[in-house]
C-alpha positions in Angstrom: -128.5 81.4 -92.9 -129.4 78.4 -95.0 -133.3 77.5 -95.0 -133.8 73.6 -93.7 -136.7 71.6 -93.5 -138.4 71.8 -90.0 -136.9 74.7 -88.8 -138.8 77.0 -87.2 -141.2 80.1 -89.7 -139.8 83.1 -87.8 -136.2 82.3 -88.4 -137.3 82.9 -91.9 -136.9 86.8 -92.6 -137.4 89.2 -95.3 -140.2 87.1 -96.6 -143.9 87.5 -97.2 -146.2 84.9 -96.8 -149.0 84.2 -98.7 -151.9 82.1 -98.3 -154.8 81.0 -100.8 -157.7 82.9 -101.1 -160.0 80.0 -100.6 -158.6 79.9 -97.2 -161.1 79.8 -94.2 -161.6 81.9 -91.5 -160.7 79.3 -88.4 -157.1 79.3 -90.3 -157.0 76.4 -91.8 -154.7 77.2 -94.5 -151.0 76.6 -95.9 -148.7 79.5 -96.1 -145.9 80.0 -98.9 -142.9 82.3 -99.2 -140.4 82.5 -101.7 -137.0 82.7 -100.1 -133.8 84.3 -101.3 -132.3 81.1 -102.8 -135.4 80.5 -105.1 -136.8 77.7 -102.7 -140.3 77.8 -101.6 -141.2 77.8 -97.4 -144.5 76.3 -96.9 -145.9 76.4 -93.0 -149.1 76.0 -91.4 -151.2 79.6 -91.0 -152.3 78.0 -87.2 -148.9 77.8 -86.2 -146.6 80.7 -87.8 -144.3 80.3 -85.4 -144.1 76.1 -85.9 -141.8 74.1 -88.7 -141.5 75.6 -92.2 -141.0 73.1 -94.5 -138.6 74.2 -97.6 -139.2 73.0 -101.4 -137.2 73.7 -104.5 -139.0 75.8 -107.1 -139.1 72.3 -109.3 -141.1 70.4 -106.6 -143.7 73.0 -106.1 -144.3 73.3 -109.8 -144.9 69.5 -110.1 -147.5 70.3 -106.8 -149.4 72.9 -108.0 -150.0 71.6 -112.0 -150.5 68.2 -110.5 -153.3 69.8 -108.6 -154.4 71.8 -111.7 -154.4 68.8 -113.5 -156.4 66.8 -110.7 -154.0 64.4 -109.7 -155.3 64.8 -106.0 -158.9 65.4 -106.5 -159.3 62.4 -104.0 -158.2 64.6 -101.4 -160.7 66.6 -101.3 -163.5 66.3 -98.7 
């Protein structure tokens, strides 16, 4: 099966998710998996079950060193 954005987390199998340590503990956090194909699943940690969105490895490097970097320090609350 080929991993779509939208479709729902537990069609995704063989994966482990992973979520941030900074997490809290009502949930509010975003959950990553790597998938087979090198893509990256992101979902919501509230709703396992919901819409996975699906990222190649490229976009979620420009995410996570644009954060490093600070680009969305106006984000924060």
């Amino acid at each position: 099966m080929s991993a779509y954005n939208g479709m729902p987390a537990t069609e995704l199998t063989d994966v482990t998710w992973r979520k941030s340590r900074r997490s809290n503990s009502q949930g509010a956090c975003v959950e990553m998996a790597r998938l087979a194909d090198g893509s990256i699943a992101m979902r919501n940690s509230r709703f396992p079950g919901g819409p996975a969105l699906v990222y190649t490895q490229a976009e979620i490097d420009a995410l996570i060193l644009g954060a490093k970097d600070g680009d969305f320090d106006g984000l924060l609350s």
